[in-house]
C-alpha positions in Angstrom: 29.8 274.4 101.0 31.1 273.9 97.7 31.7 276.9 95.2 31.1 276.4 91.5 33.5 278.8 89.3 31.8 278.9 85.7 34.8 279.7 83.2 35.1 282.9 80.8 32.3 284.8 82.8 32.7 288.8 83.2 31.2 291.1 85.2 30.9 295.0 85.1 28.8 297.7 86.1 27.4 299.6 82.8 27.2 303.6 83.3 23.7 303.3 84.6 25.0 301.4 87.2 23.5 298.2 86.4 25.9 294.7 86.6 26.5 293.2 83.5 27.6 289.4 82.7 28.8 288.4 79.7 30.5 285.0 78.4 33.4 285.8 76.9 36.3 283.1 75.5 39.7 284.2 74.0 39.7 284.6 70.3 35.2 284.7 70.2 33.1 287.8 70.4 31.3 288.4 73.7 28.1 287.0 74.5 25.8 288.3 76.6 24.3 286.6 79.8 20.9 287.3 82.4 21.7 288.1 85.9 23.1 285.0 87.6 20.6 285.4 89.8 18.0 284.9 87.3 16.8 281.1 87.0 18.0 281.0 83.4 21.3 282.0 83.8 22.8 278.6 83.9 20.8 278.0 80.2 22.0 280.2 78.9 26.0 279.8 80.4 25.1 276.4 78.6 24.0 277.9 75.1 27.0 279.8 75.1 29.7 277.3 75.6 28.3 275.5 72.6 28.2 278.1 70.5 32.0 278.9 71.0 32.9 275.6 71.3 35.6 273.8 68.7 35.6 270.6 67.5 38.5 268.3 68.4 40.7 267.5 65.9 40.7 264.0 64.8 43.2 262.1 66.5 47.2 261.4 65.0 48.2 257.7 65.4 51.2 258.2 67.4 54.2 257.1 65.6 53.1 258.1 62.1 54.2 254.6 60.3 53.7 253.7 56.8 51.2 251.2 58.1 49.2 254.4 60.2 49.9 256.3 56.7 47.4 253.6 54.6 44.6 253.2 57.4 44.5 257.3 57.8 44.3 257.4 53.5 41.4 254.5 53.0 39.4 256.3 55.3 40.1 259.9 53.6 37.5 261.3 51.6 39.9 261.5 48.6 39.9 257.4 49.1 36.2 257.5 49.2 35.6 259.4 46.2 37.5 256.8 44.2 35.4 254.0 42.2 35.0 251.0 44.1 36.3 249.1 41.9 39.5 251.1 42.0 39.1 251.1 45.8 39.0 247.0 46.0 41.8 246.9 43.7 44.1 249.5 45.8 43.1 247.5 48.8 44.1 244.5 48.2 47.5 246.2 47.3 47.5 248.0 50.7 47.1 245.1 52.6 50.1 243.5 51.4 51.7 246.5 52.3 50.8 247.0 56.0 52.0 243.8 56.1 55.7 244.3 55.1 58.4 244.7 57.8 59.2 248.1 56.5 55.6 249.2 57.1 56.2 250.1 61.0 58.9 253.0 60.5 57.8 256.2 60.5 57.0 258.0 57.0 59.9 260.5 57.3 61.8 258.2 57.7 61.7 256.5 54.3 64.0 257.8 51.3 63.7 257.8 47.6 66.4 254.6 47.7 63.6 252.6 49.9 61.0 253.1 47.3 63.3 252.0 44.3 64.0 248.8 46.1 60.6 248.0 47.0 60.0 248.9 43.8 63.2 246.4 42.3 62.0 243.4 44.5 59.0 242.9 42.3 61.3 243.2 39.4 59.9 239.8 37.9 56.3 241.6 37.5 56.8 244.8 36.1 53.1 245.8 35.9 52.6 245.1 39.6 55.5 246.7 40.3 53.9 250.0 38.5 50.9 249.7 40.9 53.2 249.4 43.9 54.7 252.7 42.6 51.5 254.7 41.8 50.2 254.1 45.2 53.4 254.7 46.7 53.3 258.5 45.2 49.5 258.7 46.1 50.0 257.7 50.1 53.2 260.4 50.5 51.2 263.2 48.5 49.1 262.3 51.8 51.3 262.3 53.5 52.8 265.3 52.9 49.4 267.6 52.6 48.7 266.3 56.7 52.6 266.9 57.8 53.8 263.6 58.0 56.6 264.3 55.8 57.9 267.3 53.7 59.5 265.4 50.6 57.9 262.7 48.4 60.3 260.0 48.3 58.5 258.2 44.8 57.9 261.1 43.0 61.2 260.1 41.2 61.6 256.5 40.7 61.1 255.7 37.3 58.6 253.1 36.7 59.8 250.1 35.1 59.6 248.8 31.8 56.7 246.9 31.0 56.5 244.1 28.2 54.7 245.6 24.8 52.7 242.8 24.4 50.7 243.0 27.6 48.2 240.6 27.6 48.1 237.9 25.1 45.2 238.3 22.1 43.5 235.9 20.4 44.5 234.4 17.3 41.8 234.1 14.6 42.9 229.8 14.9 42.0 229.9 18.4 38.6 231.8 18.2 37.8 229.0 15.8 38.7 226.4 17.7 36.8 227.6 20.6 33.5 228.1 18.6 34.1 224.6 17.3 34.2 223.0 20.9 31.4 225.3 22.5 28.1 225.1 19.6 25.9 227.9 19.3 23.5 228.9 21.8 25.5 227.6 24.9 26.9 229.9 27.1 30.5 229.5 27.0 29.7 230.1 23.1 28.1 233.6 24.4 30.8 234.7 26.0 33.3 234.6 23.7 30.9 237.0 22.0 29.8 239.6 23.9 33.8 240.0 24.8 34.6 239.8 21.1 31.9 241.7 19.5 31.5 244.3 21.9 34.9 244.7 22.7 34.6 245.5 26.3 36.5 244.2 29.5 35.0 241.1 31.5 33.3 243.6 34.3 31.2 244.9 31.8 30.2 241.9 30.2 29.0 240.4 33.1 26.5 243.0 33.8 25.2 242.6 30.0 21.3 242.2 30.0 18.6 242.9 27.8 17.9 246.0 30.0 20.9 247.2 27.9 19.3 246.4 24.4 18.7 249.8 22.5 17.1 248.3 19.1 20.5 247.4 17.2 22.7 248.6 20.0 23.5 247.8 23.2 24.4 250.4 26.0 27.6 249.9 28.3 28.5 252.1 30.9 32.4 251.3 31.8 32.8 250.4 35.1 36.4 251.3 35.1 36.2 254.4 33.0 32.5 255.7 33.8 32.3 256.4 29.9 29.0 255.6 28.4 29.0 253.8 25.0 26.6 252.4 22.6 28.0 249.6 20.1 26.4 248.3 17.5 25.3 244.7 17.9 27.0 242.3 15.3 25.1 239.7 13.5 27.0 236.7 15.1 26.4 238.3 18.7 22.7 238.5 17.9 22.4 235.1 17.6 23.8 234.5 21.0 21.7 237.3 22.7 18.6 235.4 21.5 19.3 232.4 23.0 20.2 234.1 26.8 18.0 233.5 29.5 15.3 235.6 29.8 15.4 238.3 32.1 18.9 239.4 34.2 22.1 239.0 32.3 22.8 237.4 29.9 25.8 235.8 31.3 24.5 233.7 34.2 26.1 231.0 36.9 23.7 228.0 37.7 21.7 229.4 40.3 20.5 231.7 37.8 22.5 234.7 39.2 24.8 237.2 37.6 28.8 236.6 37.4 31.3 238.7 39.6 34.1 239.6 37.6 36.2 237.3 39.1 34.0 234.6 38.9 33.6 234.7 35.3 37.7 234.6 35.3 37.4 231.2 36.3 34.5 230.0 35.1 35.9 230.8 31.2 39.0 229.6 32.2 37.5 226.1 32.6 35.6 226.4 28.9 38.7 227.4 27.7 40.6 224.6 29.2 37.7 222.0 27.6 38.4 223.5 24.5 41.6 222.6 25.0 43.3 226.0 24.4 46.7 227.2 25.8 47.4 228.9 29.5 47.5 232.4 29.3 44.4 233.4 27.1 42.2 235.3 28.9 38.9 237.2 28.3 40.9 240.0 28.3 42.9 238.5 25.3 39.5 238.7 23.5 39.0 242.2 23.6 42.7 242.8 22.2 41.5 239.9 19.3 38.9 242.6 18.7 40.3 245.4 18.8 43.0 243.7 16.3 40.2 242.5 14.4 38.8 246.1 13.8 42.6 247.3 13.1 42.5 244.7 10.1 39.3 245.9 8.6 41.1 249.0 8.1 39.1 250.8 11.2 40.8 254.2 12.2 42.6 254.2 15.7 39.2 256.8 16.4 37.2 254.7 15.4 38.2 251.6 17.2 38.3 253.8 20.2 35.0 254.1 19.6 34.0 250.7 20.4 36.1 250.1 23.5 36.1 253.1 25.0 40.0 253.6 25.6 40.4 257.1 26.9 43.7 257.5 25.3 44.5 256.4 21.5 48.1 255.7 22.7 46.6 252.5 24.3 44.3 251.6 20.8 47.6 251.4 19.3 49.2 249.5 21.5 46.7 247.2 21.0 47.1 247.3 16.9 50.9 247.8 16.9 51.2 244.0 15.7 48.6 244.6 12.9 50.1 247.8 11.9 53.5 247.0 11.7 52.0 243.9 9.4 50.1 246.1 6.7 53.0 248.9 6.8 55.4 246.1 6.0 53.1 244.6 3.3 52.7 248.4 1.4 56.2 249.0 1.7 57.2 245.4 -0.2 54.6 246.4 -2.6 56.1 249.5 -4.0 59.5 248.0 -3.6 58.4 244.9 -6.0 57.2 248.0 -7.9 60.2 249.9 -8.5 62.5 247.9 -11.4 65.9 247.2 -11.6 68.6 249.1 -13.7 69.5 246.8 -17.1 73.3 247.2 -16.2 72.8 245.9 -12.6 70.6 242.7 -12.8 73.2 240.0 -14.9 72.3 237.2 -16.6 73.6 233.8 -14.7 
């Protein structure tokens, strides 16, 4: 006959006499149990191991690699919380990294000199070079809250130097010429508006719609930043808003559906093309033509901030350096032509 030994169990007879059973595990108060003779003694046995009981802890991958170190982040909660569009972004950054030789040796293992030539082979494109760093710092700040390592080896590397320019804006010519190939009314012609007029970045145009039509303003919510703007709706964009489809955005491919970001990327790249404009203007581009455009009207840095919705002014004036440099140039020649000459140091030829 087999004997069943329950675990954590004690017995003892109270001062009346009377046996006592209790469940009791290391480190938990005591509970206590009926007779183990009574029918519901096994019950409660039952109730009480639950009630003491402690969760697993989520398993470790076993060697702790750089690649283990970017599936345990994207599924973290800090990951989560992230927009998705940041999310899809980071990803598809991640996934090039997991797939790097240097991705299966353990995280402790890696150095502040491993970083800066990871870093260094992507030389040739400093802005992705940038992201490569940022998430490096983010995945060993993980790293180093959940023990895998006790030092962050890219919190120093310095990021690289980026070209002021950026991305390349719009001249006034090649607006023109655009609007001259595209007429009014068509869609490509639309485009170039909303991104122009509104000043926003091609994710939010593309989810444009008369749904966002607040009398003479239209309502944006920033997919990148969150922030919530209303713009007023110039005269020239009007004119294009009146002749969108009705109903769903006013941006629209030929099944009549709205345009993914990267959809619309290509798809204006074609108009462009047609129009026959130059590689390298991009919608993008069109928001900087703005944001130029509004510099040139004599618009404060606040207030051009006020239309796209840059969180920082440092990156307005980016944006404006060309056009400042130009009219601080132009008042400085002015008061020079201003000031005359001494009599005894212009000569007569």
């Amino acid at each position: 006959m087999s004997v069943i030994r329950l675990r954590y169990i004690q017995r003892f007879k109270d001062r009346h006499g009377k046996l006592r059973f209790y469940y009791r595990k290391p480190g938990n108060k005591r509970i206590p149990l009926p007779d183990e003779r009574d029918p519901g003694f096994f019950e409660a046995y039952q109730r009480a191991v639950s009630t003491h009981a402690i969760p697993a802890p989520a398993p470790t991958p076993r060697f702790r690699s750089f690649a283990d170190l970017i599936r345990v982040w994207m599924a973290s909660a800090r990951f989560k919380q992230l927009r998705p569009s940041t999310q899809k972004t980071y990803r598809r950054i991640l996934y090039r990294m997991q797939k790097e030789g240097w991705a299966a040796h353990p995280v402790a293992d890696f150095r502040q000199a491993h970083i800066r030539k990871f870093v260094a082979n992507l030389g040739d494109r400093p802005s992705a070079a940038n992201h490569w760093l940022k998430l490096f710092r983010l995945l060993f700040d993980h790293a180093i809250e959940d023990g895998w390592c006790e030092v962050n080896p890219a919190k120093d590397v310095k990021r690289l130097r980026e070209k002021a320019e950026g991305v390349e804006s719009w001249t006034d010519e090649q607006i023109e010429r655009f609007e001259a190939h595209w007429p009014v009314g068509s869609q490509p012609r639309r485009a170039l508006s909303l991104l122009l007029y509104t000043g926003q970045r091609r994710s939010d145009v593309v989810r444009m719609g008369s749904v966002h039509v607040r009398g003479d303003l239209i309502e944006v919510q920033q997919q990148k930043t969150g922030a919530r703007l209303l713009i007023p709706i110039h005269p020239f964009l009007n004119v294009e808003i009146a002749a969108a489809p009705e109903g769903g955005t006013f941006l629209q491919t030929p099944n009549g559906k709205a345009y993914t970001p990267n959809g619309f990327y290509m798809r204006f790249k074609d108009w462009r093309e047609a129009a026959g404009l130059p590689d390298g203007l991009s919608p993008h581009g069109l928001r900087k033509a703005a944001a130029r455009r509004l510099a040139e009207a004599g618009c404060s840095t606040h207030q051009i901030a006020a239309i796209t919705g840059h969180a920082t002014l440092s990156e307005v004036q980016r944006y404006t350096r060309a056009v400042d440099q130009e009219k601080l140039a132009r008042e400085a020649m002015r008061r020079m032509e201003n000031v005359k000459p001494k009599p005894d140091i212009v000569k007569p030829l």
